[in-house]
C-alpha positions, 0 to 999 in steps of 0.5 A: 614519110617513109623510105625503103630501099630503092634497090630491092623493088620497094615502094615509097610514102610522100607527104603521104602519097605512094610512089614506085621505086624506079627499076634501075635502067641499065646505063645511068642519065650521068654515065652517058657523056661527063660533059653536058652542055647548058643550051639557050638558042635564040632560033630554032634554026640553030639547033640542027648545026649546034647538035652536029658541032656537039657531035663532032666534039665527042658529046653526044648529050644536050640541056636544051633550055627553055629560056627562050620561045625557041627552046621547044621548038629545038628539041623537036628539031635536034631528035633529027640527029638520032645520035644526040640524047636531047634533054630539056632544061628550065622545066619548071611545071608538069605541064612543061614535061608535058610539052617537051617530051611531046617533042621528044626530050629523053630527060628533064631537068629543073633548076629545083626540085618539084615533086610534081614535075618528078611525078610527071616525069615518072607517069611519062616514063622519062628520067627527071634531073631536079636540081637540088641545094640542101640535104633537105632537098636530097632527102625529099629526091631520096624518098622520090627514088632518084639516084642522080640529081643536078647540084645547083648553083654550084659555084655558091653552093661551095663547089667540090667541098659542097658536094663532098659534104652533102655526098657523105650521108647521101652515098646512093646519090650522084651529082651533076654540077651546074652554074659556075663550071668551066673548062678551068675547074671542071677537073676540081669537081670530076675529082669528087667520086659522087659526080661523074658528069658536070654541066655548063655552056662555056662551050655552046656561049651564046654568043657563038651561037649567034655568030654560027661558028660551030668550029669553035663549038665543035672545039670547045666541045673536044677540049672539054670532052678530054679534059673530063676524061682525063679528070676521070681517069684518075679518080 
């Protein structure tokens, strides 16, 4: 294995494969909204109302999941909103990137890090968010060329103090947190200078989902929203 810097153009050996360092883009997946929300539907019919409910709230970024069978068909019906930046979640296997970009997700995320899915994240030229737990595993997201990658589960993986520790060999590596945020300790880890965005669904619960009240989306989202904001202004 061998690694280059992935700013100067280089390219990069894995388990004996050659990838391309990726250009760097001009606005980075995490620097979009510091919150992003974790979605799981039950029914597509959901996702136009919940995308509209995240927009009025002042977050313009979305995890749809695929959890459920409704999760695909979601995507596809959230990029009538033209202001969200709809992701997919739970994207397990190339094939997975496949499908969700085919219905129009602009990012994948995966609870784990797969080269694979990385790989075809890359071939179809949107940006991957694998999930990672080790330095082991950010080391392997470093050879691929990443630079952002989601911390998860966060809250067993010690928190805040978890990401410092493993941010201070990693200083190119940014981190969103996942499992185990909320509104109460979102401020602990927007605290930490390696995560400028955190992810959670305190604010799309399923329950609410069900129950169609999108004012308490639309609410939850705004509080959320200002606390990140607040959080990052003194850090």
């Amino acid at each position: 294995m061998t690694t280059d810097n992935p700013d100067n153009g280089s390219r990069t050996t894995v388990n004996d494969r050659t990838l391309a360092a990726p250009a760097v883009a001009g606005r980075s997946l995490l620097a979009r909204c510091p919150v992003v929300p974790v979605v799981v539907l039950d029914q597509p019919d959901q996702a136009v109302p919940l995308g509209e409910a995240l927009l009025a709230g002042g977050i313009d970024v979305v995890e749809v999941t695929l959890r459920t069978d409704a999760g695909l068909e979601a995507i596809r019906r959230l990029t009538a909103l033209p202001d969200l930046h709809v992701g997919a979640g739970s994207v397990l296997v190339p094939g997975q990137a496949d499908q969700v970009v085919d219905a129009g997700a602009r990012f994948v995320v995966s609870p784990g890090l797969s080269v694979d899915v990385v790989d075809r994240c890359r071939a179809l030229d949107v940006p991957a968010l694998p999930g990672v737990a080790t330095a082991s595993e950010l080391m392997t997201a470093t050879a691929l060329g990443l630079d952002e990658v989601k911390f998860f589960p966060a809250g067993l993986l010690g928190g805040p103090a978890g990401i410092r520790a493993l941010a201070a060999p990693f200083t190119r590596m940014t981190f969103m947190p996942s499992g185990g945020v909320g509104a109460a300790n979102m401020a602990d880890y927007l605290a930490v200078p390696a995560v400028p965005a955190v992810s959670g669904s305190w604010m799309v619960d399923p329950a609410l989902l069900r129950a169609g009240d999108w004012a308490e989306v639309t609410a939850r989202s705004a509080d959320a929203v200002a606390r990140a904001v607040a959080a990052l202004a003194v850090t």
